[in-house]
One Martini backbone bead per residue (centre of mass of N, CA, C, O) as a GRO file, in nm:
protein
  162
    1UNK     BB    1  -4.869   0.294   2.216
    2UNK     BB    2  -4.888   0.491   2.038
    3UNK     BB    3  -4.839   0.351   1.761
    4UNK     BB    4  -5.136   0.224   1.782
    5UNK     BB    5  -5.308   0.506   1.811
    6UNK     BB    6  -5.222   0.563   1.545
    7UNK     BB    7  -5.326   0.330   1.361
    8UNK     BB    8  -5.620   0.310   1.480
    9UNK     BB    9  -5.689   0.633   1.351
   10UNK     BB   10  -5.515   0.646   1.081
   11UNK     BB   11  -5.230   0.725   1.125
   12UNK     BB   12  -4.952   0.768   0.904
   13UNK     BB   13  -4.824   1.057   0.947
   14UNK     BB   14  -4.565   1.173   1.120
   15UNK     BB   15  -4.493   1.413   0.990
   16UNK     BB   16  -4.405   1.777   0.993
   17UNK     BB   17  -4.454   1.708   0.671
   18UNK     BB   18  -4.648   1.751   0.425
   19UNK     BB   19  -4.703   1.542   0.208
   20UNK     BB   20  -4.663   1.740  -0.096
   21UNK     BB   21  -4.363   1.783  -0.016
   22UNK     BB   22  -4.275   1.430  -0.006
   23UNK     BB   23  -4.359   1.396  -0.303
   24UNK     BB   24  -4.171   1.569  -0.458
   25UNK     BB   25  -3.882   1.496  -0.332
   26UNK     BB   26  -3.570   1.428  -0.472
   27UNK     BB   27  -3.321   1.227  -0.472
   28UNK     BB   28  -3.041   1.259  -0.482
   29UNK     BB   29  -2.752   1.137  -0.723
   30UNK     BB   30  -2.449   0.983  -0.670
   31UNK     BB   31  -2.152   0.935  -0.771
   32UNK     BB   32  -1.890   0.619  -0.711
   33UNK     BB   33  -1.587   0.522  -0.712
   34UNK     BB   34  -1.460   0.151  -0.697
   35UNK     BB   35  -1.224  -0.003  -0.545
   36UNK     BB   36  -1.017  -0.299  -0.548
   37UNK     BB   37  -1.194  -0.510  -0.311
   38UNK     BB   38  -1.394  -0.596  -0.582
   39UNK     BB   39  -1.559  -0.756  -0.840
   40UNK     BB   40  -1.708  -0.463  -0.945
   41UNK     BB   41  -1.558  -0.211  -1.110
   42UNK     BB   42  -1.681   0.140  -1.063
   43UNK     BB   43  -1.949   0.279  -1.113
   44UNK     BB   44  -2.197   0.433  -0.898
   45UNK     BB   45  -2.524   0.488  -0.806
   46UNK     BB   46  -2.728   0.648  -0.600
   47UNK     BB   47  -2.829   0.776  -0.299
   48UNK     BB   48  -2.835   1.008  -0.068
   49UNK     BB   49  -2.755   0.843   0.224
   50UNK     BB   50  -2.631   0.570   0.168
   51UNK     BB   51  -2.408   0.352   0.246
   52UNK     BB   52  -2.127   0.210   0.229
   53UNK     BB   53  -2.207  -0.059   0.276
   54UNK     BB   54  -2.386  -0.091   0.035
   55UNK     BB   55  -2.182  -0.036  -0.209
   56UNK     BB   56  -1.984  -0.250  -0.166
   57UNK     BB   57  -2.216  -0.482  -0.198
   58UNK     BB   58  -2.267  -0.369  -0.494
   59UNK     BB   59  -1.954  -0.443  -0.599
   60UNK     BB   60  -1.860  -0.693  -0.441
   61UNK     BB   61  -1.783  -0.843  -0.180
   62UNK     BB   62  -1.505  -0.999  -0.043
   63UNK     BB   63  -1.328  -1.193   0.210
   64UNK     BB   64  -1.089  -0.958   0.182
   65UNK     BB   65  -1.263  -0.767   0.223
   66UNK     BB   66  -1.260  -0.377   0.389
   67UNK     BB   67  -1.439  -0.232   0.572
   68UNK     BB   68  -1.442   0.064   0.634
   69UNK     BB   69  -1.473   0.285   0.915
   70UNK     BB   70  -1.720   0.419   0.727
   71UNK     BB   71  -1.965   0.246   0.686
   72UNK     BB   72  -2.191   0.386   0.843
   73UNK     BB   73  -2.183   0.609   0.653
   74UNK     BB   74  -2.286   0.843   0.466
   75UNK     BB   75  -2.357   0.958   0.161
   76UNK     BB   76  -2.300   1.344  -0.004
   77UNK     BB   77  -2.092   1.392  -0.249
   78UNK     BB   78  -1.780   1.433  -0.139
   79UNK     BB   79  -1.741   1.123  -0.278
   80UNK     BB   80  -1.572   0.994  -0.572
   81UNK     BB   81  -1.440   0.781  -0.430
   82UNK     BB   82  -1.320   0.432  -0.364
   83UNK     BB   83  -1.095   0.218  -0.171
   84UNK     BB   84  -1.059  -0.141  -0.124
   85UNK     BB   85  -0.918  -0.273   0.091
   86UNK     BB   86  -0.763  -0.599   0.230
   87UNK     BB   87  -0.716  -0.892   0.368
   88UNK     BB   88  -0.437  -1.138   0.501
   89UNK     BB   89  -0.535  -1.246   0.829
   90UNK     BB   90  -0.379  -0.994   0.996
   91UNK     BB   91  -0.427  -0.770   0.770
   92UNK     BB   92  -0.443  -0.474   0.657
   93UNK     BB   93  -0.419  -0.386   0.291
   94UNK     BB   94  -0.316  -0.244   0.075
   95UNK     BB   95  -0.432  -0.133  -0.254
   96UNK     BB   96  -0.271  -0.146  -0.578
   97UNK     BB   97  -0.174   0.072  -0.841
   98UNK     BB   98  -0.154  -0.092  -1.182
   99UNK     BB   99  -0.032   0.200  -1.276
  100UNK     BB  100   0.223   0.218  -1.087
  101UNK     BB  101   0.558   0.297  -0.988
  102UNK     BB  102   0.592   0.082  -0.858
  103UNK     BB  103   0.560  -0.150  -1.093
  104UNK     BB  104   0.735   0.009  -1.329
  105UNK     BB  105   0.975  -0.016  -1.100
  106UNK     BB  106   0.977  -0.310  -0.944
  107UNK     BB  107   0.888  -0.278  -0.656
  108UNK     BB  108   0.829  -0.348  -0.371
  109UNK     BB  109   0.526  -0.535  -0.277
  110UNK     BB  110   0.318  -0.593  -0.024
  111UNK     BB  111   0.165  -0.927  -0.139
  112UNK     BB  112   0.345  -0.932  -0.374
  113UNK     BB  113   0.516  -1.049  -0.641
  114UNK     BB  114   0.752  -1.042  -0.833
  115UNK     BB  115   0.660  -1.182  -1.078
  116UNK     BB  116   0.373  -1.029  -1.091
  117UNK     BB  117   0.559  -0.733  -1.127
  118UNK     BB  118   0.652  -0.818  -1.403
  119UNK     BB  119   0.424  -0.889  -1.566
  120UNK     BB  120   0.272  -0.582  -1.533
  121UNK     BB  121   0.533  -0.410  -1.660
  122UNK     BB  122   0.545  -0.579  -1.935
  123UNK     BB  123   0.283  -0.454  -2.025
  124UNK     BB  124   0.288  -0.190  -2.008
  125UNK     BB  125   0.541  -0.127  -2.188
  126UNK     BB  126   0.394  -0.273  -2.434
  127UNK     BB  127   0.046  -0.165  -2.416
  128UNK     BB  128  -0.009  -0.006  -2.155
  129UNK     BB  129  -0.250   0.089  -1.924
  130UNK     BB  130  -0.453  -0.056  -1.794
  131UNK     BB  131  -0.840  -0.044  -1.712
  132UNK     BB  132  -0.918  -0.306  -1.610
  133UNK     BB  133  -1.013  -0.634  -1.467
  134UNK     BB  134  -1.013  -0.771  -1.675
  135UNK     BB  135  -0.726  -0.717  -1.796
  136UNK     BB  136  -0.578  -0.816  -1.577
  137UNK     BB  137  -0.661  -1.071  -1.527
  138UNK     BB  138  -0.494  -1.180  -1.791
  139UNK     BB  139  -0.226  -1.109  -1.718
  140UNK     BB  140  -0.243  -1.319  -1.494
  141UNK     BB  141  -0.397  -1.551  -1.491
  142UNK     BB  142  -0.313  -1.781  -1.277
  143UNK     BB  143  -0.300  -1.526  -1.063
  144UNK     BB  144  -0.582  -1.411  -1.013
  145UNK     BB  145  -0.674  -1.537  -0.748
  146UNK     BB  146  -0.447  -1.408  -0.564
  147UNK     BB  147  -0.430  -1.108  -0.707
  148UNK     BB  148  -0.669  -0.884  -0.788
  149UNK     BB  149  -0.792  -0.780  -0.498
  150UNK     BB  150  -0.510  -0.565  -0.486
  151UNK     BB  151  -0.613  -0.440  -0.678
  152UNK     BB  152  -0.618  -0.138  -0.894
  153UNK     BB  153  -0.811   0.100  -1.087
  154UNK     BB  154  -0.804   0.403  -1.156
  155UNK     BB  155  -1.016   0.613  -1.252
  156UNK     BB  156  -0.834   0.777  -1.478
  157UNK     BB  157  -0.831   0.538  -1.628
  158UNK     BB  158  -1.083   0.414  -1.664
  159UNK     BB  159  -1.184   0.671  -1.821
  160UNK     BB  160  -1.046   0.638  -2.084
  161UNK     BB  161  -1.203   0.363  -2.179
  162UNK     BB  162  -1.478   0.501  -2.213
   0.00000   0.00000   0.00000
């Protein structure tokens, strides 16, 4: 009923500051390296305050992502990665460093294929790190649609490439 009262008095304002004070008021714009189980990794900027799963979704979210447990929490600038687990169907799984020692040293890694990683460090060995999904796309060939969104490509590799 209040909420009718307003309206129909004319008054749509109801916060307790002045108008002029909520007009200039800028927000902060928070910058986010996203990567792991989404379709376009990369850096993303946002209005402080937006959620995560807002950006997962601005990233482009597959049916294998896993959102956070702090999906509904609010971004404020102290977070300036996340990494996008994978399901697997009964489980959730990490996604791996396309350019950790795990891959470098052939060991194994839960969910990847002993072939797929011998294709990554044979290739990381003669042309050097990885830097982007676009890039590992290639290198996984036809392997790309079932093994792609397990990995990440770390924001420090990324960042070498731009």
């Amino acid at each position: 009923m209040v909420f009718v009262g307003l309206a129909l008095c004319g008054c749509t304002n109801i916060s307790p500051y002045a108008p002029h004070v909520l007009q200039n008021k800028v927000p902060e714009q928070v910058t986010v390296y996203v990567s792991g189980a989404v379709q376009n990794e990369g850096y993303y900027t946002v209005q402080a305050g937006t959620s995560y799963s807002a950006l997962v979704f601005g990233a482009g979210i597959l049916p294998q992502s896993v959102l956070p447990q702090y999906y509904t929490d609010t971004i404020d600038g102290s977070v300036e990665e996340i990494i996008i687990n994978w399901f697997d169907g009964t489980k959730e799984c990490s996604s791996v460093n396309v350019n950790s020692p795990l891959i470098a040293n052939r060991l194994f890694v839960e969910g990847i294929s002993d072939s797929v990683v011998n294709k990554i460090a044979d290739y990381i060995e003669i042309y050097g790190k990885i830097v982007n999904k676009q890039q590992l796309q290639s290198v996984l060939g036809d392997d790309s649609n079932e093994y792609l969104y397990r990995f990440f490509v770390a924001k420090e590799d990324y960042e070498k490439a731009c």
